[in-house]
N, C-alpha and C positions, 0 to 999 in steps of 0.2 A: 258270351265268349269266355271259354277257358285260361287262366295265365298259371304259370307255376311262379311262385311266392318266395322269395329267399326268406324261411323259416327263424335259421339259429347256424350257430357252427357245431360240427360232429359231436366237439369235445363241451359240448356247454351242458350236456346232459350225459347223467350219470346212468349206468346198466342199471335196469328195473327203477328207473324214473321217468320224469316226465318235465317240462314245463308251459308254462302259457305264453302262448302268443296271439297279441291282439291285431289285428287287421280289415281296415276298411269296415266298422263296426261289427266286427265278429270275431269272436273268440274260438280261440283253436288250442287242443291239448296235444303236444308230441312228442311221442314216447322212443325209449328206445330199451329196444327188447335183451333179453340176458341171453339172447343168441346175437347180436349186435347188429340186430336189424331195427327201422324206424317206421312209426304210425302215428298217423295223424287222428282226429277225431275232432268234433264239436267240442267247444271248451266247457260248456254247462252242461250238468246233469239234467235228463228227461225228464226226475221226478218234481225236485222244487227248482231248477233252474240257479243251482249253486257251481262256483266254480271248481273244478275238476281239481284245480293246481295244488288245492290244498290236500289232497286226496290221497292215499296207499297205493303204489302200487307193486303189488306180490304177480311175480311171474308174467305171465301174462292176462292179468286183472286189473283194473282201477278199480278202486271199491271209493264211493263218495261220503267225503267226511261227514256229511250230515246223519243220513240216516242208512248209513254203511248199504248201500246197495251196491250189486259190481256189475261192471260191462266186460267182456274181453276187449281190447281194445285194439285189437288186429279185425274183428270183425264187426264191432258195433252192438254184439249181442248183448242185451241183458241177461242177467246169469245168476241174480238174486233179487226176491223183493226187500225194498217196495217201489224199485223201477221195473216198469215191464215195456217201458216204449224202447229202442235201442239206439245209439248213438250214429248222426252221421259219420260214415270216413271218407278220410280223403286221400287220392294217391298219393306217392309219397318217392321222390329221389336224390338220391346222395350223389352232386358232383363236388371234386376237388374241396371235399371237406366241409361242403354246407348244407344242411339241409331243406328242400323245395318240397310246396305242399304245392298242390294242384284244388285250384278253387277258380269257382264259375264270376 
């Protein structure tokens, strides 16, 4: 069964960043875009399983602080090695100021 998540609030994250949120043992990255839109993702990177939070993120890119690989993270794509697997996403809605992930 699906539920949607009260995430974070609108303003806890800054344009072209991110933060972590941990829930029911998983880790979740959610971003929000420099068009002031939000996405969600896996909070650990594909390649070594480091967390995302500490990570860059340029436009619409996370590049992981270890060994700078990038996903986009509107779609999960990996976009540099030396990750080539691509990040879960999750849906993603903004009511009355909070943000909701959509997780199984």
């Amino acid at each position: 069964m699906t539920q949607w998540i009260d995430a974070c609030a609108t303003d806890a994250i800054d344009e072209e960043d991110l933060i972590r949120f941990d829930h029911a043992e998983a880790t979740y990255a959610i971003y929000h875009s420099p068009d002031g839109q939000f996405f969600a993702t896996a909070g650990k990177c594909t390649h070594e399983n480091v967390h995302l939070s500490d990570g860059l993120v340029m436009d619409y890119v996370i590049e992981c602080p270890k060994h700078n690989g990038q996903f986009d993270y509107r779609t999960g794509e990996a976009k540099r090695a030396p990750v080539c697997i691509n990040l879960k996403t999750y849906p993603v809605k903004v009511e009355g100021g909070r943000v909701f992930i959509q997780v199984a």
